[in-house]
N, C-alpha and C positions, 0 to 999 in steps of 0.2 A: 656105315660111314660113307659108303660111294650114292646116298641119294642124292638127288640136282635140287636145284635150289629153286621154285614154285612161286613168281612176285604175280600178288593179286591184289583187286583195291581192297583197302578196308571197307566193313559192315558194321553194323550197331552190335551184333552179337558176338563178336570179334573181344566186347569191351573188360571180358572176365580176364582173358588169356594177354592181353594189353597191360593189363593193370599187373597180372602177376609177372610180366613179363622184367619191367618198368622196377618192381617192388624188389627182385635178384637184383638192381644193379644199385639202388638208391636206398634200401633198406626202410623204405614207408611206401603207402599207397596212395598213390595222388589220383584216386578213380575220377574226382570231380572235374580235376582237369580234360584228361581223356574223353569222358563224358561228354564234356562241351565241346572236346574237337573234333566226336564221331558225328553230334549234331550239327555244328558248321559244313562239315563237307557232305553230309545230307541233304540240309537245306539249302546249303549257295556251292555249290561244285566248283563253277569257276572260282572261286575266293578260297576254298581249302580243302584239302582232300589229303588222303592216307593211301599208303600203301601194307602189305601183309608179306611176308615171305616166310611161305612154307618149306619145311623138309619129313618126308616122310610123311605128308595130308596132316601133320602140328601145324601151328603159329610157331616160329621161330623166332621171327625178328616181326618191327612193326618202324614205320617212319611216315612222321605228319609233316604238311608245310603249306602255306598260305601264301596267297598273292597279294602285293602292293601294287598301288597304283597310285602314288601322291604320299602315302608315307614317309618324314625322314627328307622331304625334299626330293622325293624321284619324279622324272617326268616320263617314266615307261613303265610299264608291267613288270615285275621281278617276283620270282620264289623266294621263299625264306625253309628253310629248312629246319624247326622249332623243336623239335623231338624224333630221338632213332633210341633203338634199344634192339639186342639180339639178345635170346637165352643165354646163360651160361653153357650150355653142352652141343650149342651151335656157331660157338664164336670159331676163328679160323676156319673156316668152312664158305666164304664167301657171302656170307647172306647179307652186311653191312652191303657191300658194293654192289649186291644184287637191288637191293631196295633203295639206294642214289639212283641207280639207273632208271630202272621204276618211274620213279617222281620224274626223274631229266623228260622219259620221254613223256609222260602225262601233261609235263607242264611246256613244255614244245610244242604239244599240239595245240595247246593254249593260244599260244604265240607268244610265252614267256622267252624270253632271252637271255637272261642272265638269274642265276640258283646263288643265296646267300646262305651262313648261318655266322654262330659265334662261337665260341669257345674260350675256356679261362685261359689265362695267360700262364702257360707252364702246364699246361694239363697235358700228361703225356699220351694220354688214351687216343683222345678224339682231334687233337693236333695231326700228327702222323695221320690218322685214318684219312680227315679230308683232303691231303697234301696227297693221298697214293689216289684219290678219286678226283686231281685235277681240280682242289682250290686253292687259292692262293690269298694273299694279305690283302685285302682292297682297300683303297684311300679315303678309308672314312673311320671316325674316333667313337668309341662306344662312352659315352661318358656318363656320370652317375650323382646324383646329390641323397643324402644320409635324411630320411626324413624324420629324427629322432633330434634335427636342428633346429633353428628358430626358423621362420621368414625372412625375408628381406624387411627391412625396417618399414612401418605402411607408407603408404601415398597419400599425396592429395588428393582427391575427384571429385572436387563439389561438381565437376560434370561429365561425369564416368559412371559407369555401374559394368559391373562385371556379375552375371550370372548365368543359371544353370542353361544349354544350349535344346530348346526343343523343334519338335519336327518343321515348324513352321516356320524356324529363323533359315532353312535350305537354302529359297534363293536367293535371301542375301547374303549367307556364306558362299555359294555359289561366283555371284557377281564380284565380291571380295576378292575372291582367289582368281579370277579372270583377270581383273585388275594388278595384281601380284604377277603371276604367272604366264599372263598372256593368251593363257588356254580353255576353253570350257570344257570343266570336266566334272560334268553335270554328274554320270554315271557313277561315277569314285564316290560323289559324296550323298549319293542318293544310297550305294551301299553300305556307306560309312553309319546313314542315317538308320536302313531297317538294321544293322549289326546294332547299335546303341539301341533302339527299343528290344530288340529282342537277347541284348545281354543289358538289361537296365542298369543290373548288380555288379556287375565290373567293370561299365565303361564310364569316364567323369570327360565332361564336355562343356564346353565353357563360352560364351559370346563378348562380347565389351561392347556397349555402344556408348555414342557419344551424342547427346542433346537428341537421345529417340530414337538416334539412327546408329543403326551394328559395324561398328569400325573394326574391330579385331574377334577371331575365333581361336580357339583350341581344343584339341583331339587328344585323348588320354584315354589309358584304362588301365583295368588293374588284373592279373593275370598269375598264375602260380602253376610251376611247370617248365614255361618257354627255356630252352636251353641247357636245360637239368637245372634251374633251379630251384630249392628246396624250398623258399620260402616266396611268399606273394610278393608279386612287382609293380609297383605302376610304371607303365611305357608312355612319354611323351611323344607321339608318332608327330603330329599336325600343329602347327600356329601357322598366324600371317594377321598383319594386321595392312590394314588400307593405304598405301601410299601417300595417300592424303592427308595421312593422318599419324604418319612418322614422326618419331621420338617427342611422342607426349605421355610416355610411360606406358602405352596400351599393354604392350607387352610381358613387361613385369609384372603389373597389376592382373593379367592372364594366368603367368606364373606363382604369380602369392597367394590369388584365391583356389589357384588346386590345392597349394603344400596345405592351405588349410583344411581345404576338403578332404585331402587324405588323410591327415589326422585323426578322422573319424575312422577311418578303415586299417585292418589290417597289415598292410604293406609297409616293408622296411624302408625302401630305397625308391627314386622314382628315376628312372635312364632314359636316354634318348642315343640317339647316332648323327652325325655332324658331319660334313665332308671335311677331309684335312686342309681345302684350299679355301672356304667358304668363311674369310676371315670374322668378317661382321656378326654372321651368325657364334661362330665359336666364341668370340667377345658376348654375345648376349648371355650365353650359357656360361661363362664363367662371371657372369656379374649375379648373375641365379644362383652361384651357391654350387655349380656343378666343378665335378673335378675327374679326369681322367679312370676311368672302369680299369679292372684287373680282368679287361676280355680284350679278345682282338676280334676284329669283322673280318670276315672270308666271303669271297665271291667266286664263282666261276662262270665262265661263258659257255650259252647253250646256241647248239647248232653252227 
């Protein structure tokens, strides 16, 4: 009972003791998930990484978490904290707070600044836990549309086309999102680009042009795991559409042709995150069919 508590990164062979780990708390195996998260922080470190916390040279506890940079409308680096799990015969014992810590400094060195996650709304577990490790409610709405709904009613676009987003549409999503934002952030979506070839299968990504030329993009994918969810999710991380090219439906017509694309797949629900102040956008998401999540968003500050 008096051994210390041992925080290391996670490895790929890590993924047995992960998944049975995961399996005590959720009562299924979600190895595909894991799977793909021990492969992310393999291949792009800066973008996702794990930590391990041993007691006694076991796995005890395990927690993942991924960097943003343009997702959701951020214009800095930020952690998300998407998965933790401790044994059953290690909990009280510190290891949850041992592997926060863990990630805080991993992703400091980063130059991340600020650690997220979520949590259900009333969930007594994992509430309490981030509140003793220093997070707090942050000013942004988890919000969620039912994809067992219809679409929004179609559009017109005798001069629209909304489709699938490939490697080559980059610099004019690129130039879009400068235009938008003010910022080149060449490197965000050059990521964004090998993560979508190299998860083909669960990322849906989407362009609009107008008369030939790319006026609006969108970033989605579809995911099963993030947050202890049990079942597959599509996340809409990314839109913008061209200034120049405001309120000619680009954006809904963005959002209709996912909920169709997701039809074909698996996932229940498709969610997004919204700042509470960011009037205009919350009005697009509730004209979408979106309506307030039974999660809250947590943040805390690092360093």
């Amino acid at each position: 009972m008096g051994s210390s508590v041992a925080v290391r990164p996670l490895v790929a062979s890590d993924l047995d003791a992960v998944v049975a780990v995961d399996r005590e708390g959720t009562g299924r195996s979600r190895r595909e998930f894991y799977a793909r998260r021990l492969r992310d922080a393999e291949q792009d470190p800066r973008a996702a990484l794990g930590t391990a916390a041993e007691l006694g040279g076991r796995l005890a506890g395990f927690a993942f978490a991924h960097v943003l940079d343009g997702e959701f409308g951020g214009t800095a680096p930020v952690g998300v904290i998407d998965a933790i799990g401790v044994g059953r015969d290690a909990r009280r014992r510190g290891v949850g707070t041992a592997l926060v810590a863990g990630l805080e400094a991993a992703l400091a060195a980063r130059g991340v600044r600020e650690l997220r996650s979520q949590v259900e709304w009333g969930e007594r577990g994992l509430g309490p836990f981030f509140a003793t490790c220093g997070f707090r409610l942050a000013p942004r709405l988890v919000l969620e549309r039912r994809l067992d709904r219809p679409p929004p009613d179609g559009l017109s676009r005798e001069e629209q086309l909304v489709r699938s987003m490939t490697e080559r549409d980059l610099p004019a999503v690129v130039r879009c999102d400068r235009k938008i934002t003010g910022r080149d952030r060449s490197a965000y979506y050059a990521r964004k680009a090998a993560e979508a070839l190299r998860q083909s299968a669960v990322r849906v990504s989407l362009v609009a042009e107008v008369q030939g030329q790319l006026a609006g993009f969108l970033m989605a994918r579809v995911d099963f795991g993030e947050f202890g969810r049990t079942e597959p999710t599509a996340v809409l991380d990314t839109i913008g559409v061209d200034p120049g090219q405001a309120r000619q439906g680009l954006g809904r017509a963005l959002v209709e042709q996912l909920l169709l694309n997701l039809g074909t797949l698996r996932a229940e629900q498709l969610v997004t995150e919204v700042a509470w102040d960011d009037l205009g956008l919350l009005a697009f998401v509730e004209r979408s069919g979106f309506i307030p999540a039974q999660r809250l968003a947590l943040d805390k500050p690092l360093g």
